[in-house]
RODO-2510 file (C-alpha; in nm, 4 decimals, decimal comma):
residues 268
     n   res          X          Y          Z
     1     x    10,2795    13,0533     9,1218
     2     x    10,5987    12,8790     9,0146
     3     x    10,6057    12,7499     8,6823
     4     x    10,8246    12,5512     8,4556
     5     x    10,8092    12,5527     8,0894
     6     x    10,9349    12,2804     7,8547
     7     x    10,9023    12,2271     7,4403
     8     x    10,9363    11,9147     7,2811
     9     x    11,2562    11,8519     7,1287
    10     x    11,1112    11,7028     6,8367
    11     x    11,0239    11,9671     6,6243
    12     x    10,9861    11,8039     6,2773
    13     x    10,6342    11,8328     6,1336
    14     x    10,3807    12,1347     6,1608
    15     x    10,2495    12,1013     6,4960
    16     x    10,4739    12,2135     6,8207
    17     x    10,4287    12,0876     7,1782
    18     x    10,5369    12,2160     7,5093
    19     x    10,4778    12,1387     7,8446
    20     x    10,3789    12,3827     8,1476
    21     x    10,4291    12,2717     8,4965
    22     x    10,2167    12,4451     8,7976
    23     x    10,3384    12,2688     9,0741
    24     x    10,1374    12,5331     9,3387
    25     x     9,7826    12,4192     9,1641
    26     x     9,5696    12,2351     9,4821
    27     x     9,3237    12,0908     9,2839
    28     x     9,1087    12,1100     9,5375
    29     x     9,2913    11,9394     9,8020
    30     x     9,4476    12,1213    10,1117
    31     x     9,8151    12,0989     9,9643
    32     x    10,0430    12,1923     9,7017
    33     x     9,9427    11,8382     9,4412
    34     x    10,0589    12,0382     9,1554
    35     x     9,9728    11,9750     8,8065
    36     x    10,0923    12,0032     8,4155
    37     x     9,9371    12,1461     8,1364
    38     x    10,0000    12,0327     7,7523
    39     x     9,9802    12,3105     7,4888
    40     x    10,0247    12,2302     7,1168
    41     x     9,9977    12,4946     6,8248
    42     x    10,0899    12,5191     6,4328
    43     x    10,3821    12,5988     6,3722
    44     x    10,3859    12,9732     6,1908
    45     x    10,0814    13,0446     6,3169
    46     x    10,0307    13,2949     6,5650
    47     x     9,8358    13,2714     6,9213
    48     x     9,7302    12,9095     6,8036
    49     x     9,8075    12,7274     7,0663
    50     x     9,5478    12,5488     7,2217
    51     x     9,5681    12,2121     7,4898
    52     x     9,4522    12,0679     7,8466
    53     x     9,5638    11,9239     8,1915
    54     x     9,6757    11,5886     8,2844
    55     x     9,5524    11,5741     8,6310
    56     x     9,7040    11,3542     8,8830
    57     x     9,4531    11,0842     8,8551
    58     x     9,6743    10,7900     9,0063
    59     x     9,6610    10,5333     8,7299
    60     x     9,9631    10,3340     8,7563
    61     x     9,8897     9,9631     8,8295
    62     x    10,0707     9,9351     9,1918
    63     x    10,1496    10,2395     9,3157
    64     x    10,0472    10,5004     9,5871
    65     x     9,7686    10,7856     9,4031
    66     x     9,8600    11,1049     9,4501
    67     x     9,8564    11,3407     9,7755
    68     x     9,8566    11,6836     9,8325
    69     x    10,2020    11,8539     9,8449
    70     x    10,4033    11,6339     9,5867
    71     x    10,4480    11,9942     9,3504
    72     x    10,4130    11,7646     9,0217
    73     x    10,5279    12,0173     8,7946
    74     x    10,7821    12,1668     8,9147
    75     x    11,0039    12,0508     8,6238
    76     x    10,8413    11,9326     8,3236
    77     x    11,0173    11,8090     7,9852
    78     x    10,8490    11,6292     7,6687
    79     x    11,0163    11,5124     7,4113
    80     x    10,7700    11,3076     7,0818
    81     x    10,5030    11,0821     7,3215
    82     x    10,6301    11,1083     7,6574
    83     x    10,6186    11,3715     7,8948
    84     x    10,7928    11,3757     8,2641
    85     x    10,7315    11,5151     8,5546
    86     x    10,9511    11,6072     8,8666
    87     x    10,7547    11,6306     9,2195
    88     x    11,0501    11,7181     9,4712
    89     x    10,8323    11,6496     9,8057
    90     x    10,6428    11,3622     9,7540
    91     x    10,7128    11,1077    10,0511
    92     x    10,9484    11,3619    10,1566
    93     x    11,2042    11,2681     9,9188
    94     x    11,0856    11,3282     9,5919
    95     x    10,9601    11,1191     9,2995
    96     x    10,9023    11,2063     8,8932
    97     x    10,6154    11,0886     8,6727
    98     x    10,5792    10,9975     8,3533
    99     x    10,2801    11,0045     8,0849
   100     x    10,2882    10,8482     7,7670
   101     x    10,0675    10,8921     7,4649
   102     x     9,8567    10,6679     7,3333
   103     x     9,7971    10,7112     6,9389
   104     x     9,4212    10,8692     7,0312
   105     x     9,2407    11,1910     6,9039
   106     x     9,6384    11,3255     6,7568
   107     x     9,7079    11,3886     7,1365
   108     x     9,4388    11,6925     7,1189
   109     x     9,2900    11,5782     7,4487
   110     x     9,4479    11,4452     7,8129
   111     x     9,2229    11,1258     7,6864
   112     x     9,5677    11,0694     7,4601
   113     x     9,7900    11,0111     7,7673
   114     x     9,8487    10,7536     8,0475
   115     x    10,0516    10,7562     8,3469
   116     x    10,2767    10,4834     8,2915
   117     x    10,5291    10,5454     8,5723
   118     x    10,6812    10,6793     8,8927
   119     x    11,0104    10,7365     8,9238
   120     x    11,2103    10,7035     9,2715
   121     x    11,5505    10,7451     9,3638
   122     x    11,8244    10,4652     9,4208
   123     x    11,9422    10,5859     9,7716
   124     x    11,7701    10,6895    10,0944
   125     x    11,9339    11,0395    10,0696
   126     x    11,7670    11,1077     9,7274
   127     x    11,6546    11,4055     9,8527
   128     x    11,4269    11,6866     9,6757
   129     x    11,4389    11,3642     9,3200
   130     x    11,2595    11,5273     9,0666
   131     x    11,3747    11,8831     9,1124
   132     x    11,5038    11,8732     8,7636
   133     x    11,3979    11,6291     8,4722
   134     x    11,4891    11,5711     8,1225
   135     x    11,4552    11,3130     7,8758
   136     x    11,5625    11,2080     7,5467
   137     x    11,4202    10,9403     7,3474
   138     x    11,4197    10,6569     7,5746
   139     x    11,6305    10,7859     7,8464
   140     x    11,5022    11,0205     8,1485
   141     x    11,7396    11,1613     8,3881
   142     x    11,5967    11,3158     8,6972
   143     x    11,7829    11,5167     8,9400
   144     x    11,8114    11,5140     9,3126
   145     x    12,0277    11,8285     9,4342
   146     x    11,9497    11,6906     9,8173
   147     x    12,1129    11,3704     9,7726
   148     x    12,4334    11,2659     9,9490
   149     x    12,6678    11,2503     9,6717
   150     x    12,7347    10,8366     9,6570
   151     x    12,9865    10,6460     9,8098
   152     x    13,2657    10,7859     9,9467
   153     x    13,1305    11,1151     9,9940
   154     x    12,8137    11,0687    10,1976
   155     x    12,7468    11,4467    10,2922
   156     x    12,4776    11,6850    10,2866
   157     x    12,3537    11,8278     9,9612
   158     x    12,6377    11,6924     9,7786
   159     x    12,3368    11,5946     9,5171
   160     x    12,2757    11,2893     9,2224
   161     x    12,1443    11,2707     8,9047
   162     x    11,9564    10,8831     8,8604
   163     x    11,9042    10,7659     8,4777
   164     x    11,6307    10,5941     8,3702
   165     x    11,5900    10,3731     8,0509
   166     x    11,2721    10,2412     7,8945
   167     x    11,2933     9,8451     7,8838
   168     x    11,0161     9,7764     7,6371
   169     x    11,0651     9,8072     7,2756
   170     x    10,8641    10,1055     7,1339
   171     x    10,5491    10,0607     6,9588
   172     x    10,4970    10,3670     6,7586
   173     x    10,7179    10,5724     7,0345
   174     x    10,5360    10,4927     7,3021
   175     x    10,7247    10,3365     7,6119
   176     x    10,5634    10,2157     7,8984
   177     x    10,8136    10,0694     8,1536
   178     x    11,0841    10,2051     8,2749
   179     x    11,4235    10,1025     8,4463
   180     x    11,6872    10,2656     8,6544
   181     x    12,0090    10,2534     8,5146
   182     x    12,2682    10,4289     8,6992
   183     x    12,3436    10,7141     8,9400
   184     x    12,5454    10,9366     8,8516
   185     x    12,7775    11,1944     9,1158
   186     x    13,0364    11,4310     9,0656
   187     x    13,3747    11,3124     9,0603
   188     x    13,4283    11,5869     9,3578
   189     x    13,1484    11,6077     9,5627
   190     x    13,1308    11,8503     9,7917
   191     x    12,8811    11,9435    10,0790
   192     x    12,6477    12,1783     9,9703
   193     x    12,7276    12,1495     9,5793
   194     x    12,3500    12,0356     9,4995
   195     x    12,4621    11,8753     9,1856
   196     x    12,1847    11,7815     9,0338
   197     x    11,9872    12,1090     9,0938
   198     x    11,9273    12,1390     8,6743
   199     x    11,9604    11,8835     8,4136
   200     x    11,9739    11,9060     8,0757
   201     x    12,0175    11,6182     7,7686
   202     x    12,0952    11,7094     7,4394
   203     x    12,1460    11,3750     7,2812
   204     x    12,1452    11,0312     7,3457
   205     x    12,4784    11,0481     7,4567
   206     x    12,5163    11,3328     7,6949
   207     x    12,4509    11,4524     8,0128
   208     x    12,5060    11,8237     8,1279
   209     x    12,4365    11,8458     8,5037
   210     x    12,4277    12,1906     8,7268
   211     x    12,5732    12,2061     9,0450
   212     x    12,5137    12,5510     9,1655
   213     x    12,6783    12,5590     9,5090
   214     x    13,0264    12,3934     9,3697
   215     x    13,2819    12,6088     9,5294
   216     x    13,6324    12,5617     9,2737
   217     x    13,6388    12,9340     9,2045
   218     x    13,4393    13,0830     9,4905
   219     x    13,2072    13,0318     9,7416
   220     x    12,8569    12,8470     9,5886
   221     x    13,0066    13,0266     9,2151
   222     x    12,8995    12,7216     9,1061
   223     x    12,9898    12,4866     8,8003
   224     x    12,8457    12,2244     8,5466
   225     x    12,9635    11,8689     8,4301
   226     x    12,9194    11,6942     8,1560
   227     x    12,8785    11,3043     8,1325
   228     x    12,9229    11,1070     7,8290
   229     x    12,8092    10,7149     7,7498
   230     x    12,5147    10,4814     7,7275
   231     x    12,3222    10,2695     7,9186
   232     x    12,4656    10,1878     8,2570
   233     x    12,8265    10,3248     8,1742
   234     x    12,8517    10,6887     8,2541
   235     x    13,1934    10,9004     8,2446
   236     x    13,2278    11,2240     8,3557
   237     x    13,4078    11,3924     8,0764
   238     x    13,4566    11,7362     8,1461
   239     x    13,3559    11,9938     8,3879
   240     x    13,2698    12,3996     8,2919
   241     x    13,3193    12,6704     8,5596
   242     x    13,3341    13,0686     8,4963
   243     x    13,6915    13,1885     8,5863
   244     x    13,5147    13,5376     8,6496
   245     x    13,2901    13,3836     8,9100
   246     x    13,2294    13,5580     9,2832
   247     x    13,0627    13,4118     9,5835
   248     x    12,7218    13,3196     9,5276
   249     x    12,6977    13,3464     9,1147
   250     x    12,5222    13,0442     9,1469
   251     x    12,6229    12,9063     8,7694
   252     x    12,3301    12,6608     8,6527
   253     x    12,0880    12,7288     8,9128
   254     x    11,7228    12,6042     8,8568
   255     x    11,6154    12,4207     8,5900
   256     x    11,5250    12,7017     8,3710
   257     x    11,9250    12,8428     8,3863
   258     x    12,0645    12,5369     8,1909
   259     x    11,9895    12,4310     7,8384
   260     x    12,2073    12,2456     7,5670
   261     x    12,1891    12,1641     7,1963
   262     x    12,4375    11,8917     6,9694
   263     x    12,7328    12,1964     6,9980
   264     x    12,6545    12,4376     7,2823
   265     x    12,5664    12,4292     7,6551
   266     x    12,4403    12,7747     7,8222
   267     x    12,4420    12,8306     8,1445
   268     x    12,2832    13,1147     8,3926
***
């Protein structure tokens, strides 16, 4: 079963969070619905973590419940009272969902969250959205390796990243509505590239994006970019290849191979 394993960035305070994605659970149905799994511990204190589900229980106001074969779960990331969720084949083209926390029971129970939103992509080739998520504070960005790489490049697998900003002020860190902001492509798209295919946000400022099929030093070596900005402005500001690289090295495949803090991005 394919898994995907996120901690909260947040890690003032005693108590540590992370969030497990199984995107292969059924629950029951005849499909792949997938779900994710909150685990929170003290921190120091070994084998004490403890936690539940949130199952896909379709409670957004508006939109579609849930079917069988959406993989929620496949990425997960959580960062303080929101949690997100990629699920790279619902409607065929992907989708990511988000749960916020509610103030209840100290978040001990899947009482404490609400589905507050679905996330969809900008573009009719926004394909395989969700198959990397992050967020940071108020801002989720959600990948879409599949995607056809924006205007001007229109090919196959080029990939996007779309950027989402809460619109409602917080009330104690809880947001609740959510608002798509900007989509964001490599400066040289390529077919094939699948930019997008991990995402990772260190700060409310930057954007590192994988594209593991970028061909600059050889064939699918891959490469990573890094965006800089706010809001709906977005500049690519540098890009990070591995001058070593052979065919196929795949640099910042998956969502698991890419990870960056205020000074360092690593890369697999």
């Amino acid at each position: 079963t394919k898994s995907n394993i996120a901690f909260d960035k947040e890690l003032s305070g005693t108590t540590q969070w992370m969030a497990i994605g199984n995107p292969s659970d059924d629950q029951g149905t005849s499909g792949d619905i997938g779900v994710v799994h909150v685990r929170y511990g003290t921190k120091g204190d070994t084998n004490s973590f403890v936690g539940y589900q949130l199952l896909p229980v379709g409670e957004i106001v508006g939109q579609n419940v849930h079917a069988a074969d959406e993989m929620i779960g496949y990425s997960v990331a959580i960062h303080k009272n929101t949690i997100v969720a990629g699920a790279p084949t619902k409607g065929g083209s992907g989708a990511a969902y988000v749960w916020s926390a509610d103030g209840t029971n100290e978040y001990t129970s899947a009482s404490s969250w609400t589905e507050v939103a679905k996330l969809t992509g900008m573009h009719s080739d926004d394909g395989h959205l969700g198959a990397s998520v992050d967020i940071y504070d108020d801002i989720i960005i959600v990948g879409a390796p599949s995607g056809d790489g924006g205007a001007g490049f229109d090919v196959s697998n080029a990939g996007c990243v779309e950027v989402f900003q809460a619109d409602n002020p917080a009330v104690e860190n809880k947001y609740t509505h959510w608002q798509h902001k900007v989509s964001l492509f490599a400066s040289d798209a390529s077919a094939g590239d699948v930019f997008g295919h991990s995402v990772s946000m260190p700060n409310q400022n930057t954007i590192v994006v994988g594209a593991p099929g970028e061909d600059h030093i050889a064939s699918a070596a891959g490469a990573v970019y890094i965006f800089t900005g706010a809001g709906e402005n977005w500049t690519q500001s540098d890009k990070i290849f591995y001058t070593g690289a052979v065919n196929n090295d795949n640099l910042g495949r998956y969502n698991t191979s890419l990870s960056a803090t205020q000074k360092e991005v690593f890369v697999g």
